[in-house]
Backbone atoms as SQL, in Angstrom:
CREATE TABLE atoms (id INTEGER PRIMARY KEY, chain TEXT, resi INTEGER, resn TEXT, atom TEXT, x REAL, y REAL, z REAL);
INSERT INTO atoms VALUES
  (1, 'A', 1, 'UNK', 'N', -3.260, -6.090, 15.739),
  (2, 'A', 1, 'UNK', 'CA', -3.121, -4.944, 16.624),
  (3, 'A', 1, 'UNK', 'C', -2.055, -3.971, 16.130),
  (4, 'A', 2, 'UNK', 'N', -1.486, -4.332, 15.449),
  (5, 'A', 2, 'UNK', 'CA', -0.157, -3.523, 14.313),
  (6, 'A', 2, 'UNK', 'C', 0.177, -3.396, 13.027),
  (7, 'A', 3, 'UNK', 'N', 0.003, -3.015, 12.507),
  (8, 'A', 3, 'UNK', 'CA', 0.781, -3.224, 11.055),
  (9, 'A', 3, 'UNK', 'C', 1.686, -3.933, 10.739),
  (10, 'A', 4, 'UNK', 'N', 1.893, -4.999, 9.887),
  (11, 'A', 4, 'UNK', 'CA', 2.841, -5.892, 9.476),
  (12, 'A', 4, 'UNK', 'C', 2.700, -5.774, 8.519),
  (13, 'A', 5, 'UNK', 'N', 4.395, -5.775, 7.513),
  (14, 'A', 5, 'UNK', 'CA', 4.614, -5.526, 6.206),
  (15, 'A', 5, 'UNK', 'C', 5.513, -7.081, 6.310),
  (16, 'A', 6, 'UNK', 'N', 5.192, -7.715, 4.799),
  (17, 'A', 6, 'UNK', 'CA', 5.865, -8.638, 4.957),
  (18, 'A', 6, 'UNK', 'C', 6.241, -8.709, 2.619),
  (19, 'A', 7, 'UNK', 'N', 8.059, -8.774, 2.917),
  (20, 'A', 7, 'UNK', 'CA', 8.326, -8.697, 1.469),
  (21, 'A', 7, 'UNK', 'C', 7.991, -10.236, 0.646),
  (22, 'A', 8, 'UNK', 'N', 6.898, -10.014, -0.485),
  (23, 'A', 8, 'UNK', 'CA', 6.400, -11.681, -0.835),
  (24, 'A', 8, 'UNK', 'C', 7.715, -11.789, -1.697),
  (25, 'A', 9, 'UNK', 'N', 8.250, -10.475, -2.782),
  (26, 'A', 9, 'UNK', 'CA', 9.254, -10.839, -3.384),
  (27, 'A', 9, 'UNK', 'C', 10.298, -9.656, -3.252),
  (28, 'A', 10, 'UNK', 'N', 11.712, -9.859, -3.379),
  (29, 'A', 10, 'UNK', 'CA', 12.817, -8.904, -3.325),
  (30, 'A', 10, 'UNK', 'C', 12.843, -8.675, -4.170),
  (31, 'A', 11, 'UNK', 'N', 13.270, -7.074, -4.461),
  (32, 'A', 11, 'UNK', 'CA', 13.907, -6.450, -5.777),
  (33, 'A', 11, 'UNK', 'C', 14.991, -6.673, -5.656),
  (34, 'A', 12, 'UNK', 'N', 15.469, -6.097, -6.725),
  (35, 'A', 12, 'UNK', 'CA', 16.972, -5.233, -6.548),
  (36, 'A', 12, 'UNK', 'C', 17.271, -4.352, -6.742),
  (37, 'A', 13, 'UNK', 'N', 16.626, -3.137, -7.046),
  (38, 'A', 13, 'UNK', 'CA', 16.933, -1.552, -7.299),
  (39, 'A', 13, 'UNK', 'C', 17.488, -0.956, -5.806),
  (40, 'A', 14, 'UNK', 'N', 16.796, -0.084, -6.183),
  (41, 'A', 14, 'UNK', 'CA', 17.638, 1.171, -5.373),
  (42, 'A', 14, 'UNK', 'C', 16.833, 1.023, -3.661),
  (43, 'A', 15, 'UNK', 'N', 16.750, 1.422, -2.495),
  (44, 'A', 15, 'UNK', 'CA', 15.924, 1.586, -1.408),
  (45, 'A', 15, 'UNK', 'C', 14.859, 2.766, -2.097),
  (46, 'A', 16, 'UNK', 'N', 13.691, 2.431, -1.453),
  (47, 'A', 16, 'UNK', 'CA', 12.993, 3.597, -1.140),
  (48, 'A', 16, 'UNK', 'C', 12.942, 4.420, 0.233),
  (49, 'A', 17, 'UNK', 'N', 13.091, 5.587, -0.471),
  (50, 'A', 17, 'UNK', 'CA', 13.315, 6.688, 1.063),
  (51, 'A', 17, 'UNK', 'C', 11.790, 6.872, 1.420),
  (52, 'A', 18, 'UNK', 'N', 11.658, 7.238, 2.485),
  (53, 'A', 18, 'UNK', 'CA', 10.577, 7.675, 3.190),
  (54, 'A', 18, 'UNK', 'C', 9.687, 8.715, 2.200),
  (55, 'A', 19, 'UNK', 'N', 10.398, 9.782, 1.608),
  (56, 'A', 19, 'UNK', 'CA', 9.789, 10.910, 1.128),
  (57, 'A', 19, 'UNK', 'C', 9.737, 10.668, -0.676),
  (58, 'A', 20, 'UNK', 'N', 9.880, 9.468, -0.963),
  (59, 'A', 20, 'UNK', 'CA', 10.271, 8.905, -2.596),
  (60, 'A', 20, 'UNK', 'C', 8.455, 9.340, -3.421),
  (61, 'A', 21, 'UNK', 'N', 8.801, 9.712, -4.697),
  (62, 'A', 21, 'UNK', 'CA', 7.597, 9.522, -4.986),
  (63, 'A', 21, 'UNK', 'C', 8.041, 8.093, -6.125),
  (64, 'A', 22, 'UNK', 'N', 6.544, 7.074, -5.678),
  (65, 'A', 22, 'UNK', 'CA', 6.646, 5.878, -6.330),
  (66, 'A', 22, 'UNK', 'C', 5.866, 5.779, -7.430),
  (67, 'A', 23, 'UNK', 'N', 5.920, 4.883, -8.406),
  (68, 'A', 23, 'UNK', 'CA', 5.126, 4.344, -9.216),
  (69, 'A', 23, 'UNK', 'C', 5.041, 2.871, -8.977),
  (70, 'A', 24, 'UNK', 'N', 3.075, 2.984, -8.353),
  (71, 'A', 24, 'UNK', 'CA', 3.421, 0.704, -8.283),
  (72, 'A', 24, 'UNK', 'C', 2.303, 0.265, -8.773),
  (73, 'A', 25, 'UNK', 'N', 1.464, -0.824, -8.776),
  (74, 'A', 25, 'UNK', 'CA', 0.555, -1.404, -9.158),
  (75, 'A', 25, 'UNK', 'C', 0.203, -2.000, -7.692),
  (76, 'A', 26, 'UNK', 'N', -0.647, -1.672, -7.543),
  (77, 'A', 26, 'UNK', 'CA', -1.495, -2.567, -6.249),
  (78, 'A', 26, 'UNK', 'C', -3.257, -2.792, -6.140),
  (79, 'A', 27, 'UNK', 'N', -3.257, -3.730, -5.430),
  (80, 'A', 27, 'UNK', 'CA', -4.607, -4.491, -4.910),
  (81, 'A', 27, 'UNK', 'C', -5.164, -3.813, -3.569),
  (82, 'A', 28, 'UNK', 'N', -6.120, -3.549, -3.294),
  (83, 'A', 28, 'UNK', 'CA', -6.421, -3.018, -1.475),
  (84, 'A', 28, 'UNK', 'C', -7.815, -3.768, -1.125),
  (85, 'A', 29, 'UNK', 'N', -7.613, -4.689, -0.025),
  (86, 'A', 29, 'UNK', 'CA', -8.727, -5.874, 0.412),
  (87, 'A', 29, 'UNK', 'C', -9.337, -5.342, 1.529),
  (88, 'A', 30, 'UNK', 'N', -10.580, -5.105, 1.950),
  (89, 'A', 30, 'UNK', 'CA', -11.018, -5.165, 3.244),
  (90, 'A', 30, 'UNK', 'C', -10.856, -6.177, 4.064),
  (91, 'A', 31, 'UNK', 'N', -9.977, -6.095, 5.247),
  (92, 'A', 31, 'UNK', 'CA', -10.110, -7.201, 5.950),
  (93, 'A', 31, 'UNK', 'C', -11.483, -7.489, 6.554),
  (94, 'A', 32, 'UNK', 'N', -11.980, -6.731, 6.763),
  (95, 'A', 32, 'UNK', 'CA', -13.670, -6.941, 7.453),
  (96, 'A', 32, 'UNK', 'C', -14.827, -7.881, 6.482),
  (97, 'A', 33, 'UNK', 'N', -14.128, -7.863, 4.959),
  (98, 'A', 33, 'UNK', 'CA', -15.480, -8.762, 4.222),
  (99, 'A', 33, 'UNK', 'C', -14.864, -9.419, 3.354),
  (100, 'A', 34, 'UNK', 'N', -13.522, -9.088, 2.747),
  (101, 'A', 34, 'UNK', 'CA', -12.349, -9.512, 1.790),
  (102, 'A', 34, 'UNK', 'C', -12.741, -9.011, 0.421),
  (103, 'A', 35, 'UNK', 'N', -13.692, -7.786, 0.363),
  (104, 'A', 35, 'UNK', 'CA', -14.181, -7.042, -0.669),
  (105, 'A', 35, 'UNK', 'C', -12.894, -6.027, -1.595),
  (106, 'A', 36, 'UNK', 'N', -12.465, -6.055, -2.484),
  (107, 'A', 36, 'UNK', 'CA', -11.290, -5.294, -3.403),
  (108, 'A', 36, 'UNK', 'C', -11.791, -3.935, -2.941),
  (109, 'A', 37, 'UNK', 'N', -11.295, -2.995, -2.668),
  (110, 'A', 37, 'UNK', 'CA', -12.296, -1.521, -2.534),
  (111, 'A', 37, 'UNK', 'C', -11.453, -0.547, -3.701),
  (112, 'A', 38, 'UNK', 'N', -9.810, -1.181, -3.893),
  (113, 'A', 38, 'UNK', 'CA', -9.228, -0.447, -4.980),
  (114, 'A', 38, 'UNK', 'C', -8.275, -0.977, -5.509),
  (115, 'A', 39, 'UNK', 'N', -7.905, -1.000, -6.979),
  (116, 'A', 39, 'UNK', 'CA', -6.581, -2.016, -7.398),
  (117, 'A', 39, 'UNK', 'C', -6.442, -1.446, -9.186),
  (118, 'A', 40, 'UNK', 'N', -5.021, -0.885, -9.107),
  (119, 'A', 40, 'UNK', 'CA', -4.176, -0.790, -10.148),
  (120, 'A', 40, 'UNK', 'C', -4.993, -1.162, -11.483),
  (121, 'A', 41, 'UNK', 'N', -4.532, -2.749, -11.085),
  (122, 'A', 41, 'UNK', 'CA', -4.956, -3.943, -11.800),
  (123, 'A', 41, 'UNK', 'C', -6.007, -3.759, -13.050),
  (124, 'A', 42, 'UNK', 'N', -7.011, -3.436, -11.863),
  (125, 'A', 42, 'UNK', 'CA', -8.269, -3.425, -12.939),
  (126, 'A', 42, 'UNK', 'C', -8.225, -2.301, -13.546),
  (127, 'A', 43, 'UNK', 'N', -7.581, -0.944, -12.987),
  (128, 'A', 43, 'UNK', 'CA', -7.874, 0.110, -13.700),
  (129, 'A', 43, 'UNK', 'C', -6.868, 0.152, -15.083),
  (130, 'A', 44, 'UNK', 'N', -5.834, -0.951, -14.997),
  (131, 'A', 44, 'UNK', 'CA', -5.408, -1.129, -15.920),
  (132, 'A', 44, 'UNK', 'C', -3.784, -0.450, -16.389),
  (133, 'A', 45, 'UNK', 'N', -3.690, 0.019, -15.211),
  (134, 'A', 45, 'UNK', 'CA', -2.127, 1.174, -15.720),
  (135, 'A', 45, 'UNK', 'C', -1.549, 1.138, -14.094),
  (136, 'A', 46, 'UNK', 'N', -0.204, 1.392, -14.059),
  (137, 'A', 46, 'UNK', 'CA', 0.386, 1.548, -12.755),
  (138, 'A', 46, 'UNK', 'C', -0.617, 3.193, -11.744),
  (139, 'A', 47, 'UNK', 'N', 0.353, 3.242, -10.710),
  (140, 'A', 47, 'UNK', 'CA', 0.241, 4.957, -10.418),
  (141, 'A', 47, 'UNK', 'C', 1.064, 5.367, -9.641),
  (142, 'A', 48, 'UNK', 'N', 1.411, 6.745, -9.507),
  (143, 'A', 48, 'UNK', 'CA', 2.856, 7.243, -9.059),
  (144, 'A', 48, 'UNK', 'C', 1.923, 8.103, -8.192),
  (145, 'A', 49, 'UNK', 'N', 2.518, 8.532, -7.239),
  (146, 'A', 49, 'UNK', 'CA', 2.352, 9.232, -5.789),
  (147, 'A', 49, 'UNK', 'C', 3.256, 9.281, -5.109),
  (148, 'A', 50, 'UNK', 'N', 3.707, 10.700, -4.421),
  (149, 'A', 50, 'UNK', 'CA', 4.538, 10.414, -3.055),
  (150, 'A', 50, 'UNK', 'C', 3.852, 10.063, -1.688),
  (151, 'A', 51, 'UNK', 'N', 5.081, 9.466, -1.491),
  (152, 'A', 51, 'UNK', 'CA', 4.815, 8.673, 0.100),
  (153, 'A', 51, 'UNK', 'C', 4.072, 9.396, 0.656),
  (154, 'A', 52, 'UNK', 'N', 4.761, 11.030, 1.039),
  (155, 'A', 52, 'UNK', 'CA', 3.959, 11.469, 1.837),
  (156, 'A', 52, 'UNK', 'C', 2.839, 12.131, 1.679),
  (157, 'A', 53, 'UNK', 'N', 1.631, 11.499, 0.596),
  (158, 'A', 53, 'UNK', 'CA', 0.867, 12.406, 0.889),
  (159, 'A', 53, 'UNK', 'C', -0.469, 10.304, 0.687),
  (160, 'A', 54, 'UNK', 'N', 0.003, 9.524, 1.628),
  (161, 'A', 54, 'UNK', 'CA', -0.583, 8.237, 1.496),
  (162, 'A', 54, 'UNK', 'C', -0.550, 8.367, 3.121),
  (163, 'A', 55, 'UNK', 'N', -1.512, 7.165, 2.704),
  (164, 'A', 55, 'UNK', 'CA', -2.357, 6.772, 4.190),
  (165, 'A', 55, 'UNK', 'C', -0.776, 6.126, 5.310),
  (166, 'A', 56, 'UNK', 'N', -0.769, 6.162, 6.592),
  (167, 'A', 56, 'UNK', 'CA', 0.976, 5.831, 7.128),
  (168, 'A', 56, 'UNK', 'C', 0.892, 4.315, 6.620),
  (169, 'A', 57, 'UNK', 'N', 0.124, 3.515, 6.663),
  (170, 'A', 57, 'UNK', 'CA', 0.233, 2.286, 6.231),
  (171, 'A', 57, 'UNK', 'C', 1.029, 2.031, 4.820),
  (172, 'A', 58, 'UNK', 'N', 0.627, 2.701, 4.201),
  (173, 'A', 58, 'UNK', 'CA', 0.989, 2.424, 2.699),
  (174, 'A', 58, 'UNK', 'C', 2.546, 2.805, 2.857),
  (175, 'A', 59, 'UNK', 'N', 2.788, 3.974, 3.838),
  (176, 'A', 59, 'UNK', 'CA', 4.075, 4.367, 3.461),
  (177, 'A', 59, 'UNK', 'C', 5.027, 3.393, 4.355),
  (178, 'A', 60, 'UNK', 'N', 4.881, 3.103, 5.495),
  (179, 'A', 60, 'UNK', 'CA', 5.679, 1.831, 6.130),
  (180, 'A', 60, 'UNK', 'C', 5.750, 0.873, 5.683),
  (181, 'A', 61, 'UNK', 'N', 4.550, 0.629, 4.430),
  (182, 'A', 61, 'UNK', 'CA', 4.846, -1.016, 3.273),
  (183, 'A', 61, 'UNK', 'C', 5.938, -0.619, 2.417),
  (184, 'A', 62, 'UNK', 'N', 6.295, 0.746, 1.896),
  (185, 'A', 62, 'UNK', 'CA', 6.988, 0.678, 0.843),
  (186, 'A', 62, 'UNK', 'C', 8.254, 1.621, 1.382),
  (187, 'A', 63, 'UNK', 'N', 8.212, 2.022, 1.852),
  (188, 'A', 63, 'UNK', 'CA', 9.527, 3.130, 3.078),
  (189, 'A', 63, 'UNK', 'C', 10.451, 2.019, 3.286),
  (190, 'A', 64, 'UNK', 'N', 12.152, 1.956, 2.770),
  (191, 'A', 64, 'UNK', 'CA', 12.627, 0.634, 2.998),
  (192, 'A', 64, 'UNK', 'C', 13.104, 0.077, 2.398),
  (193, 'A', 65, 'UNK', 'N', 11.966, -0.663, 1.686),
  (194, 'A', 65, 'UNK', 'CA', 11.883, -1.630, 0.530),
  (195, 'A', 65, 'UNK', 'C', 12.478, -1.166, -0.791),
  (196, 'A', 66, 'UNK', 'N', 13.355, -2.450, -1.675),
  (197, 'A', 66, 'UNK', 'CA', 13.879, -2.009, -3.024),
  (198, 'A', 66, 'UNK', 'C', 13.169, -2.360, -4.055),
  (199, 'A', 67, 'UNK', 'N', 12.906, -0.974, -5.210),
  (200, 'A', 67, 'UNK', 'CA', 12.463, -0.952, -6.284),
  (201, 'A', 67, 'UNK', 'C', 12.403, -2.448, -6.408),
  (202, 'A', 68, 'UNK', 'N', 11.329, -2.889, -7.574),
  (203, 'A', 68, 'UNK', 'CA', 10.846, -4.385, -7.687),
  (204, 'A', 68, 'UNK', 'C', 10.765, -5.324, -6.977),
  (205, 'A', 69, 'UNK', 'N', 10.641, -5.049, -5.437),
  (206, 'A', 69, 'UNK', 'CA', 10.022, -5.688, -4.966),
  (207, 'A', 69, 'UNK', 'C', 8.128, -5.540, -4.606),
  (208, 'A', 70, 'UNK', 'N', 7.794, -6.914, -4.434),
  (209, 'A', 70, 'UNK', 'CA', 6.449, -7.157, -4.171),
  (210, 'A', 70, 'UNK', 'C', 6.119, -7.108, -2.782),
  (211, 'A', 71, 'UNK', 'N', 5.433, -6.538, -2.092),
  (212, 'A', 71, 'UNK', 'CA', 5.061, -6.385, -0.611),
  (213, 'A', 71, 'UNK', 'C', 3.650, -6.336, -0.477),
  (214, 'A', 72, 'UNK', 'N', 3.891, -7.193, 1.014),
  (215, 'A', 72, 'UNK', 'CA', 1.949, -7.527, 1.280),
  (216, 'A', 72, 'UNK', 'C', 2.118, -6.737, 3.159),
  (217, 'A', 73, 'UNK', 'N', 1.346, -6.021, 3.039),
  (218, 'A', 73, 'UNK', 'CA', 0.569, -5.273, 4.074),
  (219, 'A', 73, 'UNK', 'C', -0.669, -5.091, 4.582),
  (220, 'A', 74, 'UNK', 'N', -0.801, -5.277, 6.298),
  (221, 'A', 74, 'UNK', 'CA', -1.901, -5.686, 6.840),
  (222, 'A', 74, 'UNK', 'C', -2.100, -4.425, 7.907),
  (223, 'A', 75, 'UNK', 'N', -2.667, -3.870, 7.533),
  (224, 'A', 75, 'UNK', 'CA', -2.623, -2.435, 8.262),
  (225, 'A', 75, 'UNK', 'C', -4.171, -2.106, 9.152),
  (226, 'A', 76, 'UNK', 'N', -3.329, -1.896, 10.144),
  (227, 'A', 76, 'UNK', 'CA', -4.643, -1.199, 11.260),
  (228, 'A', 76, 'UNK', 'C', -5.513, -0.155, 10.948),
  (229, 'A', 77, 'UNK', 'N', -6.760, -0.078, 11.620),
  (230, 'A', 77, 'UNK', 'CA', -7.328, 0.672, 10.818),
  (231, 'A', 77, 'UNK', 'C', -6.315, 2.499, 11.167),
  (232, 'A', 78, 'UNK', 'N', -6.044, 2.675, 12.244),
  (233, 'A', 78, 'UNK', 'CA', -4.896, 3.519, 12.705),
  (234, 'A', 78, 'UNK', 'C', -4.116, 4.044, 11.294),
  (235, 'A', 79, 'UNK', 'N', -3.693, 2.969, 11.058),
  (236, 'A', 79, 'UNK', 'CA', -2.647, 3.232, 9.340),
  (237, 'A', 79, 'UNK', 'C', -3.617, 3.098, 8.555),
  (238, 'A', 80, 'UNK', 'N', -4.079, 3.408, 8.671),
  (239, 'A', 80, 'UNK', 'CA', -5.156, 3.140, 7.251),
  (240, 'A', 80, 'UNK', 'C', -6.914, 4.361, 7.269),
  (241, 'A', 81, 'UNK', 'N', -8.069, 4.022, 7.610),
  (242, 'A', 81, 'UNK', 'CA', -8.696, 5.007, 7.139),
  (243, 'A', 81, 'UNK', 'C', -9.587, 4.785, 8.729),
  (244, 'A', 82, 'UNK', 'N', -9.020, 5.239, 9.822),
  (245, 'A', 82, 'UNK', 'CA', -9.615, 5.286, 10.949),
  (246, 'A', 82, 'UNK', 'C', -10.979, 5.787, 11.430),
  (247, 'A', 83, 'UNK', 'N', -11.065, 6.728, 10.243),
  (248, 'A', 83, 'UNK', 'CA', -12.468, 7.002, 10.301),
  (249, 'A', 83, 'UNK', 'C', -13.823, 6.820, 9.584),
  (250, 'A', 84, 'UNK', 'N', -12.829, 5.534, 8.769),
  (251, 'A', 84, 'UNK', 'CA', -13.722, 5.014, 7.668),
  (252, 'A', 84, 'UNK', 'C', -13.456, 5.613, 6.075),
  (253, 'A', 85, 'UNK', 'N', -14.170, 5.415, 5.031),
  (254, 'A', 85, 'UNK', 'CA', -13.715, 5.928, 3.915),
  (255, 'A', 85, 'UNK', 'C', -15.207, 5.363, 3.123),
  (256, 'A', 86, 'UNK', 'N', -16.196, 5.848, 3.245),
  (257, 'A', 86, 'UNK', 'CA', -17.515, 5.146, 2.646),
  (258, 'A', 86, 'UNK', 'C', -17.704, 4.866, 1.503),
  (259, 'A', 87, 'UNK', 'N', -16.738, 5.935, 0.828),
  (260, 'A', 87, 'UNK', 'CA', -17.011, 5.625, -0.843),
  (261, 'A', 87, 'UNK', 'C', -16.573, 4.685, -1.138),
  (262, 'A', 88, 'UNK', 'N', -15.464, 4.085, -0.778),
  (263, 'A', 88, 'UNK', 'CA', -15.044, 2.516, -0.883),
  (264, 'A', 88, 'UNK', 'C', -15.140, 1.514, -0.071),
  (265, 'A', 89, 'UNK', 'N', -16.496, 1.717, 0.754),
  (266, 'A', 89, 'UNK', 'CA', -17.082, 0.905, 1.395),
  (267, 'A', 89, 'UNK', 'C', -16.185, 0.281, 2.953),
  (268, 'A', 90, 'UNK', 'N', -15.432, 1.119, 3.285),
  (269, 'A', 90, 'UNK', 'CA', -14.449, 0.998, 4.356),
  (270, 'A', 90, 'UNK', 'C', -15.341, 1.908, 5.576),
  (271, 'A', 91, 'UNK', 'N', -15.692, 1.152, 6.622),
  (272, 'A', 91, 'UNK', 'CA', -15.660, 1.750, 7.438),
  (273, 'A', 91, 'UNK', 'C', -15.406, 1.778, 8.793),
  (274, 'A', 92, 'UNK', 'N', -15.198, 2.431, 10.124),
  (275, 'A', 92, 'UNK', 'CA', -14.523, 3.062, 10.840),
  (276, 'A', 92, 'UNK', 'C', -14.043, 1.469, 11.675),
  (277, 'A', 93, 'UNK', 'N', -12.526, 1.525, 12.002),
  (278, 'A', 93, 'UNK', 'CA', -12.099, 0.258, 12.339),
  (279, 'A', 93, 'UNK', 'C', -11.736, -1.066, 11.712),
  (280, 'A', 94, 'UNK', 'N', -12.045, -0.271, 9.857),
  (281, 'A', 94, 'UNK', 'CA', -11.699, -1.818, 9.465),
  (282, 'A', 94, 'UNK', 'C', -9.846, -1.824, 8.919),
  (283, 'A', 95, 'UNK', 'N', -9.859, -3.087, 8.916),
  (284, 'A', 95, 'UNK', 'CA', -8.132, -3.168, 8.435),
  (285, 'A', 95, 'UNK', 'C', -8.600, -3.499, 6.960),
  (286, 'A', 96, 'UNK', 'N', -7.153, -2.985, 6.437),
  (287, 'A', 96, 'UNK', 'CA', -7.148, -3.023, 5.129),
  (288, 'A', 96, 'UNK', 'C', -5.699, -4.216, 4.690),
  (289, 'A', 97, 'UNK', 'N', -5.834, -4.795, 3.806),
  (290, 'A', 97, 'UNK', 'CA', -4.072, -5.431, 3.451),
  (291, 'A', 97, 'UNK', 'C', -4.175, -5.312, 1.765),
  (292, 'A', 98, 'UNK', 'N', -2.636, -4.833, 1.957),
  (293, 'A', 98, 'UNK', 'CA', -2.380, -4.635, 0.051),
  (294, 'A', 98, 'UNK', 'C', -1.554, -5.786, 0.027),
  (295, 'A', 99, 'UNK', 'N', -1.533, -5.677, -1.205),
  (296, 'A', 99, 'UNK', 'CA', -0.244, -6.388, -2.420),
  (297, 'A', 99, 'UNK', 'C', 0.111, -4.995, -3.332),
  (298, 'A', 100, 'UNK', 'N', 1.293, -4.872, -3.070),
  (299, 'A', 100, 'UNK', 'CA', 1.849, -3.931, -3.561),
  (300, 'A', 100, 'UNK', 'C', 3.053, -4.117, -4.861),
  (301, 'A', 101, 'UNK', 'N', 3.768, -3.654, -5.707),
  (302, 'A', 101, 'UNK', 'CA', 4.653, -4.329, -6.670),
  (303, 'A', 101, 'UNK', 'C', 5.146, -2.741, -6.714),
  (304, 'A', 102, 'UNK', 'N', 6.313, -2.477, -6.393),
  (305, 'A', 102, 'UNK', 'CA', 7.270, -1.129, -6.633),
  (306, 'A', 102, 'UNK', 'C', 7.735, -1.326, -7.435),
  (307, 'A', 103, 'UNK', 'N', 7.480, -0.416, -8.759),
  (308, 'A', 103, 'UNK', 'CA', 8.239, -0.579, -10.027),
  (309, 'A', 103, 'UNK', 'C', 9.345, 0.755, -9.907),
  (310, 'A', 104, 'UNK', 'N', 8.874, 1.548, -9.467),
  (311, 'A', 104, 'UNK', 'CA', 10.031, 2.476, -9.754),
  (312, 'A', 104, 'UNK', 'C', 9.698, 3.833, -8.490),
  (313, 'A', 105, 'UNK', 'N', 11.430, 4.290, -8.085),
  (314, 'A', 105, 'UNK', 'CA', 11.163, 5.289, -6.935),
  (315, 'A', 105, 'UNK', 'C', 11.680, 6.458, -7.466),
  (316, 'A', 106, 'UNK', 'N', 12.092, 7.921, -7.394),
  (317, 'A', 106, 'UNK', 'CA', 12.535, 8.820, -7.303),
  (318, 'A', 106, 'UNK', 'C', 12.443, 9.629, -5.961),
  (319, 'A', 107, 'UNK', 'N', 13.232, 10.229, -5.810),
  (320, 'A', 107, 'UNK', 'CA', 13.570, 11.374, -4.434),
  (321, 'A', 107, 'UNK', 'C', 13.112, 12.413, -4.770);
């Protein structure tokens, strides 16, 4: 019924601010079928984005949290794609949970 962020591993860098743009590597699971719909991983290279222009879920997993750490997030569909997202097979109401790995923040 909420979003829960939970840290699997601690860094030790710096905090990330709310408005940081990050570079991380992550996984994104449908909770509705446990289908991958998007992940770093396979594409093979990190990716950098600021917070604020991510779904609120993503940014309450990593808003906080210090550089190198690993974080797992279970996000409502609310934080996440409330109205669905078809091209990646998400749709309206489903929860999503990452594994996230913050390699690096800037302000």
């Amino acid at each position: 019924t909420e979003t829960q962020v939970h840290t699997l591993k601690a860094g030790d860098g710096p905090v990330v601010a709310p408005t940081a743009t990050v570079l991380v590597c992550y996984q994104g699971v449908n909770g509705r079928d446990g289908s991958v719909f998007d992940s770093t991983y396979e594409q093979g290279q990190p990716i950098d984005f600021g917070l604020d222009r991510v779904v609120p879920g993503f940014q309450k997993a990593i808003a906080g949290q210090t550089v190198g750490s690993t974080v797992a997030v279970a996000m409502t569909s609310a934080d996440g794609y409330p109205e669905g997202q078809p091209s990646a097979g998400i749709n309206p109401g489903d929860t999503l949970v990452f594994a996230i790995k913050i390699i690096d923040a800037s302000s």
